[in-house]
Every structure is written in structure tokens, then in C-alpha cells.
N, C-alpha and C positions, 0 to 999 in steps of 0.2 A: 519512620515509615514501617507498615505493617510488612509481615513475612508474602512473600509471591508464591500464589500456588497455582498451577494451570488449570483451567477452566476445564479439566479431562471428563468430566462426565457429560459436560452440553458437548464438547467436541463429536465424544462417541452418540451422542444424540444424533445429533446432526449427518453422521457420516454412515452410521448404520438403519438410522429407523425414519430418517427424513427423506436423505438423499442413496440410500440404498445402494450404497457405491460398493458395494461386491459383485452384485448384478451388471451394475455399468463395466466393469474390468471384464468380466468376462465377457462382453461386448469389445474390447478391445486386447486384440491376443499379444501385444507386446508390451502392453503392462501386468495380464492376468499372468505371464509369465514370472514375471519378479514380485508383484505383492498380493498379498490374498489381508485377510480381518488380523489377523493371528501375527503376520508380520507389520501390520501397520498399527495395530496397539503396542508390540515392541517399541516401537520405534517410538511412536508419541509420551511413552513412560519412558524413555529415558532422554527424551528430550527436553520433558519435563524437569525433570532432577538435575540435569543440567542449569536449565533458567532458574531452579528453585537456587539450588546449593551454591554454584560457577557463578554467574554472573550475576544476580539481583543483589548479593551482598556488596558488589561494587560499585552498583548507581549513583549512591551519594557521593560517596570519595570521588568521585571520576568525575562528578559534576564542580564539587569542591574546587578539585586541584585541575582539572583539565590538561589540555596536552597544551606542552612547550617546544619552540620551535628559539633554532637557535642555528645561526651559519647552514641553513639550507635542511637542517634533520628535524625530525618533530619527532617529541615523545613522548609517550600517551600517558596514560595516569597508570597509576601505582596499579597492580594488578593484573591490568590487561592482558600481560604479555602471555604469563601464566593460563591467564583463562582461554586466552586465544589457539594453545598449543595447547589444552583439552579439546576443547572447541575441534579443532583441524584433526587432530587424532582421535576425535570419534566418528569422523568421516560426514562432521555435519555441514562446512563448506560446500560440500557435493550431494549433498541428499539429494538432489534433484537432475542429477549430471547424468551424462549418458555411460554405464557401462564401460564400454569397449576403450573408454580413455579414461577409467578408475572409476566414476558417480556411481553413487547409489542405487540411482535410477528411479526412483518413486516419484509417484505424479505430483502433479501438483498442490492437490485435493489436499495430498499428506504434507506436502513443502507447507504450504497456507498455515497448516494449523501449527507447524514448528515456527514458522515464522513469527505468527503472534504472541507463542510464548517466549521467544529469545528478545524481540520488541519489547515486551512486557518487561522483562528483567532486566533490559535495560537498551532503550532504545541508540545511545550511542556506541554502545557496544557492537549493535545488531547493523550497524552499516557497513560495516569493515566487510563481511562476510555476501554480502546483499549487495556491494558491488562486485564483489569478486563472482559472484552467481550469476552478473546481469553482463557482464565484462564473456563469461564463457557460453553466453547463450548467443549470442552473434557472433563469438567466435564461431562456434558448431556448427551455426546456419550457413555463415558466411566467406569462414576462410581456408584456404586449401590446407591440403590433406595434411601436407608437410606443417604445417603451421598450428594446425590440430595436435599433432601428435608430439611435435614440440611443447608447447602450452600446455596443455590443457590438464595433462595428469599433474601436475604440479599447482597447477591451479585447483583443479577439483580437491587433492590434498592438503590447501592452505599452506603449503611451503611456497606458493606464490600467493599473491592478492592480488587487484583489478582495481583501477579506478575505471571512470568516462569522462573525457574532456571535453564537453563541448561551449560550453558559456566565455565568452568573452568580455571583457569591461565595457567595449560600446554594442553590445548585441547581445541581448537578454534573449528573449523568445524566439525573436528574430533574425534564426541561425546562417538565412540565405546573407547576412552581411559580414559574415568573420572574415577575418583578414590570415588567419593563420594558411601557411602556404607550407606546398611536399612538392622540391625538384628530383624527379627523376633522376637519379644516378649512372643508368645503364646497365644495371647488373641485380633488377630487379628488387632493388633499394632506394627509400626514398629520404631523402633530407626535407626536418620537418620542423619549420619554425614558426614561432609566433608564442601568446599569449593568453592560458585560459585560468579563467578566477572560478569561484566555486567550486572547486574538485574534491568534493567530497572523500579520502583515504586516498587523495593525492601522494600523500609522505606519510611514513611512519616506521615504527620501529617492531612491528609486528612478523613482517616474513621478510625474506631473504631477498626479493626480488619484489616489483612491483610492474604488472604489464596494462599501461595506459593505452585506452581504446581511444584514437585523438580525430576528433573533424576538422579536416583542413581541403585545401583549395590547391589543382594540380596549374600548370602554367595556362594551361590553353581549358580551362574549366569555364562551362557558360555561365553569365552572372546567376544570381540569385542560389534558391536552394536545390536547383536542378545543377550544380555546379559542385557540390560535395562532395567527397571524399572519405572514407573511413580508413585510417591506419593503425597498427599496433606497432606500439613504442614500448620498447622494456626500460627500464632502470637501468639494469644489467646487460649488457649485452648475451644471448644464449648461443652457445658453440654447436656446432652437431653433433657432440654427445649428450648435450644437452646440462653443460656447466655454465656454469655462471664465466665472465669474461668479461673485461672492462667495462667502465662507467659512462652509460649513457650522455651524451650532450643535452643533460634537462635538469632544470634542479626546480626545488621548491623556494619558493622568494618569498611569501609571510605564510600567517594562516592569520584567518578571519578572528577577529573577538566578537562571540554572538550571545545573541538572547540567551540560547538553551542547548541542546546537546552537545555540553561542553567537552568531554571524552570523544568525540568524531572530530577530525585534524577535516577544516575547510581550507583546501587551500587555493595558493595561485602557484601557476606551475607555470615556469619559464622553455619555451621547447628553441634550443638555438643550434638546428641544425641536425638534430638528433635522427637514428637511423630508425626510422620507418619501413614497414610490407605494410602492403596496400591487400584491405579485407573487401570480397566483395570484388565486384565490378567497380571500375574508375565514376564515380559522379554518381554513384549508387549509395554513399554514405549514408544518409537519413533513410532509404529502404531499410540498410542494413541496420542501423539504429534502431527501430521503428519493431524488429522482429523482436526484441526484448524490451520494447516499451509497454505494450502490453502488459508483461508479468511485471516489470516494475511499476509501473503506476499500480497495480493490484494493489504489489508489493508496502507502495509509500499509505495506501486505502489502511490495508492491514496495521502498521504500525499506528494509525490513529484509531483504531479499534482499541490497538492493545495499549495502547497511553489509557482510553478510556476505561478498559478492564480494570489496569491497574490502580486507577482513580478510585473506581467503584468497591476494590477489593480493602482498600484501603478506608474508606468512609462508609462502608456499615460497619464493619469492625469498630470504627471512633461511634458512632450511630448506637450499636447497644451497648456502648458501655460509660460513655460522657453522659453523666446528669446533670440532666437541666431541666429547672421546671415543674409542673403539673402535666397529667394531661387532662385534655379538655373534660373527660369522659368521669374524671374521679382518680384516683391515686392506683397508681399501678404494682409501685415497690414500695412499700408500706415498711418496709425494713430499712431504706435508702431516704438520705435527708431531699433524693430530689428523682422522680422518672429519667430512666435512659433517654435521650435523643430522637430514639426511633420509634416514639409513643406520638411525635406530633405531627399532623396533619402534610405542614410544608415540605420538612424532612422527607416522610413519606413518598411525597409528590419529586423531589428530587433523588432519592435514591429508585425507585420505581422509573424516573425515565433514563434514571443510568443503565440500570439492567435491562429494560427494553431498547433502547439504541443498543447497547452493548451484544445482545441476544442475537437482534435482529441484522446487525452491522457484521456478525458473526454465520448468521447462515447466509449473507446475502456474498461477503467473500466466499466463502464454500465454494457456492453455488457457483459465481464468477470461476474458479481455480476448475470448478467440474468440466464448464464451458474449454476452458483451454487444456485440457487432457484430452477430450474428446476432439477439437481442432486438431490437436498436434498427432493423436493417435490412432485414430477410427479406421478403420478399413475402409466403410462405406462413404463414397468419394459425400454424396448428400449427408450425412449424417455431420460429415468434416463440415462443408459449405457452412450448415446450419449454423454449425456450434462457432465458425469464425466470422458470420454478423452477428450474433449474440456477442460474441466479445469484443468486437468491431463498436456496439453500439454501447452495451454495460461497460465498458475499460473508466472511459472518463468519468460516470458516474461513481463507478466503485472508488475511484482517486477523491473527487472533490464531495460526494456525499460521506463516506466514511470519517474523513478527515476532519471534516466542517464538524460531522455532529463529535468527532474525536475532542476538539475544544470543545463544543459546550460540556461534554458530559468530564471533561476533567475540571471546570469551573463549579460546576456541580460538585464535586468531590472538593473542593480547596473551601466553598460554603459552606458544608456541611462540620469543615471543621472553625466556620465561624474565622476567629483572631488567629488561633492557631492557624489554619489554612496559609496565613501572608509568610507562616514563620517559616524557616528554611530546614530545619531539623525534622521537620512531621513531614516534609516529602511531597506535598502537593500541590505546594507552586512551583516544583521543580518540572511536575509533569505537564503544570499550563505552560510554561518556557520551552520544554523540549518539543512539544508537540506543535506550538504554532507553527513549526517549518514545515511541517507535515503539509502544509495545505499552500505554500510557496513551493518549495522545489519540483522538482519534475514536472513542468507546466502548472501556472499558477491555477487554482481553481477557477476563478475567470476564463483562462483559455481553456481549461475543461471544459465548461459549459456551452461555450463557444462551438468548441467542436461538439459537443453532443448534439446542439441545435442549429448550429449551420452548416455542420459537415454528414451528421450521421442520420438527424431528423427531417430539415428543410431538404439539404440536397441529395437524400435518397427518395423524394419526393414521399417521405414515410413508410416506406417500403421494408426498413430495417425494423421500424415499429413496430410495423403490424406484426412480423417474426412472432416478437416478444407478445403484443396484446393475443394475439391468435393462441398462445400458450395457455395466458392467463383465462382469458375466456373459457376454452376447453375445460380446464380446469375448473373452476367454476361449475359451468355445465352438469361436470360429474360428481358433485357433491350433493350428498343427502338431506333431511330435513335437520336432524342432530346438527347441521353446521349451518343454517342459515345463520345464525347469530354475527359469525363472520363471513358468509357467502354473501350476503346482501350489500352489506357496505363495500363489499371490494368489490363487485361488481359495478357500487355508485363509484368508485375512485377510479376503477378503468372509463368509465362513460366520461368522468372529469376529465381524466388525461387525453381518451380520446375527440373531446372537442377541443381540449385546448393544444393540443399537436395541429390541430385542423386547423386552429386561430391564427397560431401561428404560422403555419404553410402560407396561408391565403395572403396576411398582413405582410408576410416576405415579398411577397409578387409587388407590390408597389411600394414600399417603404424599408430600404436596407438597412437600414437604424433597428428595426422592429427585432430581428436575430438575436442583437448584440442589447437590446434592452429585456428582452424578456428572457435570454440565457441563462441567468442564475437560478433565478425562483423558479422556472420550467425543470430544472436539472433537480433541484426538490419535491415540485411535485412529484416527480418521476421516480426521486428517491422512496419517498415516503409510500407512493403508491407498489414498490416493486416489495418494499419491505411487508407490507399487508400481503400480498398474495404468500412472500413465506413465512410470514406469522400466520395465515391460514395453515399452512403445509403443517407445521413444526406443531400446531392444535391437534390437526389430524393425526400425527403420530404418537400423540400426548394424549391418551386416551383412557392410560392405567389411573391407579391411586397410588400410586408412590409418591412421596414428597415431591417428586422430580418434575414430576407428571401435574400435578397440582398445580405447581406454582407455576408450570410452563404457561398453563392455560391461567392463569390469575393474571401473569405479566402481560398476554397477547388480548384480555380484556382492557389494564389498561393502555397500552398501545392505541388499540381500535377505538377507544373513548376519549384518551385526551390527549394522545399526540397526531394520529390520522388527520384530525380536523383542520389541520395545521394548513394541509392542501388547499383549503377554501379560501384563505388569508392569501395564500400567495400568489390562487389563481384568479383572483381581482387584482392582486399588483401585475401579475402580466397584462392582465386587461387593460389596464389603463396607459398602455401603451406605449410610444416613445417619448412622443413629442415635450412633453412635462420634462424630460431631461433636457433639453434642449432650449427651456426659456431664458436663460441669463446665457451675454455671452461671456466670450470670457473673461475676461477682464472684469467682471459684476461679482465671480466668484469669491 
């Protein structure tokens, strides 16, 4: 596998001359306080050197050898431990943490872009740290003072880590039927038992403590998912000095053998009885969940970005320097018994739509990450509003359109190396493997889209839509004749989207199938069209002769020419309705 280098110069594209986020900070005074340009290319260059040096050299082996679990311990591959305590001691854990209880404190915007390079260099690495971030974000929101101040600096440090328990063996998605139960104790402690599978850095041997975020069910809880509960469970029991003290009533029971991010310990976590504090309000669980779902579905977006990065960084490198062939045109290395790879037509066609999904799948998390700075920080109560239906309605998209094209564009990359690609050594069927979970966990893609079109589209009566279309149009509006080239077709893809929002609105009113069948391909068009309007933006700021600049606008021609169109294909499969699903029953299947 090729060496990993971070994308740092589209980053600073993107963050300086796209999205003008110096400007935005100083629109928000509690960020403009801690970061300015100057501290956030610090920070991205040595986060870099980290994913470069730290962790990418350990992808392979870690996938090789995976972690082993034995009498309740799991331990991770060769390496990790090491890189995990750089990791934590350069206060990357907490880049995104509040201040006052150790974090960083940098927004999102800058979180995003660390994230896809630690993803890139090695996505099972990169969960250990990504629940401990998602573990302290509903801490923060949700639990008292005392409980903050216990946790949190520990955690923000990496001398502790974070799982979330929620998945149970008979209740996948549908969390209103766990069985996992918290009795009351009377002294403000809850005994907390049952059984969750999936727990992604459930066990390991990484920090010292591990504090599980667990949904369970209180005696007198109403059924379903208005009936949850949020607890935090440590490993360790923590004293009021905040030492470690006896061992928690919860062990781990196997870990999963899977497809691909064999370095990330999945486990099943046993809770019998174990001492619980209740986060939140009682029966508030999934609220409280739901305030760091958000950034983690970004979150899981991002890592199928950065699988794809990695795919792409890896297959033009194999691309100019594997000879194969003629090209069509006549001989190109006349010194060489055969043309580089990257002289032919189809090649072309596949690395070209790697680095425009790649591109594109990179300003559009940005953008997403922008959105939630601006929610979480704005002074201007409207300005908040705005920015939390924009993420309200982009959250699921960014999860299952990122991800989605996250596989094709590393299938793309394991092609390009032809035979080699299946082999295990050159690295690129490791990243079609690791990366399919990307588009299962944290709500399947399916229920993405689900919600994007039955919760965010149909039953805001499109209201959340227009948000977004009303951006886009504007937009539009104010651009010159220099940019018809790509003013005009984006303008046809919002007119696209906005009839077929409408199609679907209407076909909801009498047929409830209609949602749940046009949900996927609708979440693409919506994809593909949101990605046009910021390959417009990122043209318009691509305006010099620098290489940089060049090929920005070569990439966003072909985007607009042979992946755009894509929208037309799928908005006749939504057309075509439900009912065609529903001709066999079942038993005919």
C-alpha cells in the first residue's frame, strides 16, 4: 500500500477560499476566541504527521493480526497501544472538547478535517477515539455537573475511553424493544443489567478505564422508545478523587469475527447488575443519544470519504507507474516496453470519478461540520435555528451518501489495480472490507434515507427543503455569465429535485409504501444535486492558474458531465413507484 499523505491543500481550499471560515468565527465569539487561520493550519499539519508517520504504517498489520479476546480482555494488534498514547498526548482525543474540562475546543469544521486524516490512516484505529468523542458529547449536553467533572477531563485526555451500548441481539434499529433494565438503588445509583452486541471499543487494552454510555429501561418506564433511559457505566468504578476503584459488574463475552476493521475490538458486553448514574432526564435516553448522533453519523460520512481518499491515493500512484499497453492515441513512453495505466480512457473514467466524489464528498462534510459550529455556537438565536434544520435535514445524507459512494470509489481503486487489487499486500481490498461497515452501523443507510424522506422531507411538509433549495437558488441567482457553464445545469438539478420532493410529498398522501420505496434513489438525487451546487462554489473559488486551480475546475467539468446525470436514472426509478415492489408475495421470492 502506498505511503498516506493528507489531502492539506484542498483542506485549506476548502476552509479558506470556499467556505471563508475565518469570517464565520468571527461571527461566532466563542469560537473566534480559541481559533483564528494560523491556529487551525497548526493544528491540521500536525495532524497530518501524525496519520502520516503514527498510524498509517499500522493498517496492514492491524488488519493482518486483529485484536484477540481471551477470559473477558481483548487486545488490540501490535502497535496500537504506542500509537494510541501519542494519540492522547497530543490532546487529539479532545480536539473538539470543551475547554473548561481539558478539550481543545476547535470546531468542528477543524474536528472534520482531523478526522478524515486519522480515518484515512487507518480507519480501525480511528474508532477507539470517535467513540470516546461521541461518549463525551452527551456527556457535556446531558449529565450533571458532578459527573462532567468526574469524566470528562480523563476522557478528553485518552486516559479514559467511551464506548455506546445500545444494540441488542433481538433489536437492531428498533431500540424501543431492549430489554436491558436500571433498578433504582436509592442513593442515586442504578443497577444495570442486560445484554448489548455491537459495541464497537467495548474492551480493550488501550486506557485505563472505559466509561460505557448504556440504554436501558427503568421499572416503571413506558413501553416503546419513549420509555429509555441513558446511563453511564464505567469499567472501573471512580472514587471522589477521582481514582480508579473496584471492578465494575460487566465484562465483555466474545468480540465479533468480521468482514473488515479487524483492529476495532466489536464487542458483546455483558451488564449484570453493574453500577449506573442516570445522564439526562429518566426516559430521555434517545434525546440524549440523538445530541451526538448528529456529529457521529457526520462522523461515520467522513470515514467513507477517507477509505475513498485512501483508495484514490493509492491507485493513481499504481496508475502512472504500471505498464500496460498502448494508448489509443499512439505511444506515449517510447523508452518503456508498455504506456503507464493512466494513458487509458477507462482508467481515466475511474480515477477521475474517484477524485470527484472524493473532492466533492469533502466540501460537502465541510460544509455539514460548518452547519454544526454554527448550531452549537451562534449568538444569533435565527442564525442557530437555521443552521439546526440544515443539519436536521443534511445529518443523514452526509451518513449514507458519503459512505455509499465511500464503496464505490474504493472498488474503483482495487480495479484499477486490476489482479493485484483481490491481493492482500497492495492494500485495496482491505479498504473495500473495512469500509462496507461504514454504510451499516450507526443506522443502516436504508434507515437514513428513511428518515431523510419520511421524517425530514415528507413530514416537514418540505419545509426543511426549501431551507436548503432557497440557499441554493440564491446562489445561483448571484452568479455571472463566466459561470453559466455550471449555473445552468444546477439550476436544471434543483428544478429536478424540486419536482421530485413534490412527487413525492403528494404520492405520500395516499400510498405509505410510496416513502419507503422512493427513499434511497431520492437521498441520491439529493446527494448528487447538493454536491453540484458545491462544485459550483469550490469552481468559483478556483479561479487562479495554479495547478491547484486548474484541475479543481477540470474535476468539477467532469462531475457536471458524467456523474450529475446520474440524477435522471434514478429520478425515473423513483417515478416508477411502489407498487412494482409489491408484485410477488412472498413466498414467490
Amino acid at each position: 500500500m502506498a505511503d498516506y499523505h493528507a489531502p492539506l491543500r484542498d483542506m485549506r481550499f476548502l476552509l479558506n477560499e470556499v467556505f471563508n471560515v475565518q469570517e464565520v468565527w468571527k461571527q461566532l465569539p466563542a469560537l473566534a476566541e480559541r481559533v483564528d487561520t494560523e491556529t487551525a493550519e497548526a493544528i491540521l499539519e500536525e495532524a497530518a504527521k501524525v496519520a502520516a508517520r503514527t498510524l498509517a504504517p499500522l493498517n496492514r498489520n492491524a488488519d493482518e493480526e486483529g485484536c484477540r479476546w481471551q477470559d473477558g480482555s481483548v487486545t488490540t494488534p501490535a502497535g496500537f497501544r504506542e500509537a494510541y498514547n501519542i494519540y492522547a498526548q497530543g490532546g487529539w482525543v479532545g480536539v473538539g472538547g470543551d475547554p473548561e474540562y481539558g478539550g481543545m475546543g476547535m470546531p468542528k469544521v477543524i474536528s472534520a478535517q482531523v478526522e478524515e486524516m486519522v480515518n484515512a490512516a487507518s480507519l480501525s484505529f480511528g474508532l477507539y477515539p470517535m467513540l470516546t468523542a461521541g461518549s463525551c458529547l452527551a456527556i457535556h449536553a446531558h449529565a450533571s455537573e458532578e459527573l462532567k467533572t468526574r469524566y470528562l477531563p480523563n476522557l478528553y485526555a485518552g486516559v479514559w475511553a467511551g464506548s455506546m451500548c445500545l444494540t441488542e441481539p433481538h433489536a437492531g434499529t428498533d431500540l424501543g424493544i431492549i430489554r436491558t433494565r436500571a433498578e433504582p438503588l436509592g442513593d442515586g445509583r442504578y443497577a444495570v443489567t442486560g445484554t448489548k452486541i455491537f459495541i464497537t471499543a467495548g474492551e480493550h487494552d488501550l486506557s485505563e478505564n472505559i466509561i460505557h454510555l448504556v440504554l436501558a429501561k427503568l421499572p416503571d418506564a413506558p413501553a416503546g422508545s419513549k420509555g429509555i433511559s441513558l446511563f453511564l457505566v464505567p469499567k472501573f468504578m471512580v472514587n471522589e478523587g477521582g481514582h480508579l476503584g473496584e471492578r465494575n459488574s460487566l465484562v465483555c463475552g466474545s468480540i465479533e469475527h468480521k468482514m473488515g476493521i479487524h483492529g476495532s475490538s466489536t464487542c458483546v458486553m455483558n451488564f449484570d447488575g453493574a453500577i449506573g448514574y442516570l445522564v439526562g432526564a429518566p426516559n430521555k435516553g434517545l434525546a440524549a443519544m440523538f445530541t451526538m448522533m448528529n456529529y457521529e453519523r457526520l462522523g461515520v460520512g467522513i470515514q467513507g470519504l477517507a477509505a475513498g481518499e485512501r483508495s484514490y491515493q493509492n491507485a493513481v500512484d499504481y496508475a502512472r507507474e504500471r505498464l500496460q499497453s498502448r494508448a489509443a492515441t499512439g505511444v506515449v513512453a517510447p523508452d518503456k516496453v508498455a504506456d503507464p495505466l493512466i494513458v487509458h480512457p477507462d482508467v481515466r473514467r475511474m480515477l477521475l470519478t474517484m477524485k470527484a466524489l472524493n473532492e466533492g464528498g469533502r466540501a460537502f462534510s465541510t460544509y455539514v461540520a460548518l452547519q454544526l459550529d454554527i448550531a452549537k455556537f451562534s449568538p444569533d438565536e435565527q442564525a442557530r435555528s437555521r443552521a439546526e434544520s440544515m443539519v436536521a435535514l443534511l445529518t443523514p445524507v452526509a451518513k449514507a451518501f458519503l459512505t455509499d459512494l465511500g464503496l464505490e470509489t474504493c472498488v474503483h481503486g482495487q480495479q484499477i489495480f486490476g489482479g493485484h487489487g483481490y491481493i492482500r499486500e497492495w492494500g485495496q481490498e482491505q479498504l473495500v472490507r473495512d469500509v462496507r461497515i461504514t454504510q451499516i452501523y450507526e443506522g443502516t443507510n436504508g434507515i437514513q434515507a428513511l428518515d431523510l424522506m419520511g421524517r425530514k422531507v415528507v413530514g416537514s411538509g418540505g419545509s426543511l427543503y426549501r431551507i436548503l433549495a432557497d440557499e441554493v437558488y440564491a446562489y445561483v441567482s448571484s452568479l455571472d455569465e463566466g459561470m453559466s457553464e455550471f449555473a445552468t445545469p444546477l439550476r436544471q438539478a434543483m428544478e429536478n429535485l424540486d419536482a421530485l420532493t413534490e412527487w413525492v410529498i403528494t404520492q405520500a398522501k395516499t400510498s405509505p409504501n410510496e416513502i419507503g420505496a422512493a427513499s434511497v434513489e431520492y437521498l441520491h438525487v439529493f446527494g448528487y444535486t447538493v454536491y453540484a451546487y458545491l462544485w459550483a462554489r469550490m469552481v468559483q473559488a478556483a479561479q487562479g492558474e495554479s495547478d491547484a486551480h486548474v484541475a479543481k475546475r477540470a474535476t468539477a467539468r467532469f462531475f457536471y458531465t458524467r456523474l450529475l446525470p446520474r440524477i435522471h436514472s434514478l429520478t425515473a426509478t423513483v417515478k416508477a413507484g411502489s407498487d412494482v415492489l409489491y408484485g410477488l408475495e412472498a413466498a414467490q421470492f
